[in-house]
C-alpha positions in Angstrom: -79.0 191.5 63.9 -81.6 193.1 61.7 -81.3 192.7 58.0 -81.8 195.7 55.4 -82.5 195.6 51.7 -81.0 198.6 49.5 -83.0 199.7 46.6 -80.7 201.6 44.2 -79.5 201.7 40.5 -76.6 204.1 41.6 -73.6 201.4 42.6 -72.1 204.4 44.2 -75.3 205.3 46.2 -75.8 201.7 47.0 -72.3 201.1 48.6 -73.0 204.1 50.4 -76.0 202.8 52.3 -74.1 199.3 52.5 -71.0 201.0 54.3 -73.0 203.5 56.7 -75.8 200.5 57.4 -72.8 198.1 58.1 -71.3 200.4 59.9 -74.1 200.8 62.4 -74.9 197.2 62.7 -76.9 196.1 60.2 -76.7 193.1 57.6 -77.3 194.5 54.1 -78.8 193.1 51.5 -78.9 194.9 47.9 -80.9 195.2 44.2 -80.5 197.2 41.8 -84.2 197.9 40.7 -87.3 197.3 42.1 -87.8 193.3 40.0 -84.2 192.5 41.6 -85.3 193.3 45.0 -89.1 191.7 44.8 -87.1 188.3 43.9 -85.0 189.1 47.3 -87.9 189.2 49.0 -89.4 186.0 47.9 -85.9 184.4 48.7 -85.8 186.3 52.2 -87.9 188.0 54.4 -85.6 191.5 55.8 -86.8 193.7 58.9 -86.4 197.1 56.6 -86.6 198.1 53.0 -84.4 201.6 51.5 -85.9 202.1 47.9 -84.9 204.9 45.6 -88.1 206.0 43.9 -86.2 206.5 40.1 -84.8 203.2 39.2 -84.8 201.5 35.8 -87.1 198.4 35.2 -89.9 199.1 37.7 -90.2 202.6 39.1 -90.1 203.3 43.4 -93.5 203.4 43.4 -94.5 200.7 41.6 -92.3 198.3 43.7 -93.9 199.8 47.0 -97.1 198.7 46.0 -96.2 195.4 45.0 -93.8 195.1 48.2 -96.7 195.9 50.6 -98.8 192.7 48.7 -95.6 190.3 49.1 -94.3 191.7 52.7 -96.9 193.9 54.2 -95.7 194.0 57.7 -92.2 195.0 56.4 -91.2 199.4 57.0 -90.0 200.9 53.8 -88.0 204.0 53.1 -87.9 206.1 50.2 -85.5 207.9 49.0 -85.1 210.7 45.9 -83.4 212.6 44.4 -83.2 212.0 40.5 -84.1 215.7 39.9 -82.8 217.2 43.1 -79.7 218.8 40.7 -82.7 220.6 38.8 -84.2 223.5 40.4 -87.1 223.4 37.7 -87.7 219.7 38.8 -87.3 219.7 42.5 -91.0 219.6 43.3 -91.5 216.2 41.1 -88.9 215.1 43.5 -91.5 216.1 46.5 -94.3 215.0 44.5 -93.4 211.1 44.5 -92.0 211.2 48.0 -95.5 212.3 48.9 -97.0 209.8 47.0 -94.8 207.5 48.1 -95.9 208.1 51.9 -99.7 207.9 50.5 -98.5 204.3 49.3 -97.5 203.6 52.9 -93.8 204.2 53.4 -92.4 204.6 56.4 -90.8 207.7 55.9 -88.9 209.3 52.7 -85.9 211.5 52.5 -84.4 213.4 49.2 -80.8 212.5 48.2 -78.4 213.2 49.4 -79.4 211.0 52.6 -77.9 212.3 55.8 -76.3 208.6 57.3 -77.2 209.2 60.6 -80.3 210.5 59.9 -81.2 207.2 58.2 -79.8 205.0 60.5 -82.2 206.8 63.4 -85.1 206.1 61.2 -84.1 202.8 60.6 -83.9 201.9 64.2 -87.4 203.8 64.4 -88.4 201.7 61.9 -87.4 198.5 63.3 -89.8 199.4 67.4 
């Protein structure tokens, strides 16, 4: 059974990912910022990383670029969303999902995640 970590400082968002990941049958593992989830990794290796890029501590893309040094071989997705509600600030919300994908992510999605579109990607992730 392949193992993925969560990435998010939302508890709500985070047993959200846990429940639809479960669900589809997948062992979870979760952080609540990016320091929380590098420690996990030292612990653990996991087949698949989910990382919000807005967390407190250490920003998304800051722990993508020390996550590809620790665990290079290992697929991460990003997800956003911290200014989805504001129109003005949607396209920063683009902006570090495209940076994000220049960092080497897998693939990123804005919040609110469709479930079954992530768990597709996932198992993309995991071939």
């Amino acid at each position: 059974m392949a193992t993925v970590l969560c990435i998010d400082d939302n508890p709500q968002l985070r047993a959200f990912l846990v429940d639809g990941l479960q669900d589809a049958g997948f062992e979870t593992l979760v952080a609540e910022h990016g320091r929380i989830a590098l420690a996990e990794l030292d612990r653990q290796p996991v087949d698949v990383i989910i990382a919000d890029m807005m967390m407190p501590e250490m920003d998304g893309l800051e722990f993508v670029t020390a996550a590809r040094r620790q665990r290079p071989e290992t697929p991460i997705i990003a997800i956003s969303g911290g200014y989805q509600q504001l129109r003005e600030h949607a396209e920063t919300t683009d902006s570090i999902l495209r940076l994000a994908l220049h960092r080497g992510v897998f693939a990123a999605f804005t919040k609110p995640v469709d479930m079954d579109t992530l768990v597709a990607k996932v198992r993309e992730a995991l071939d």
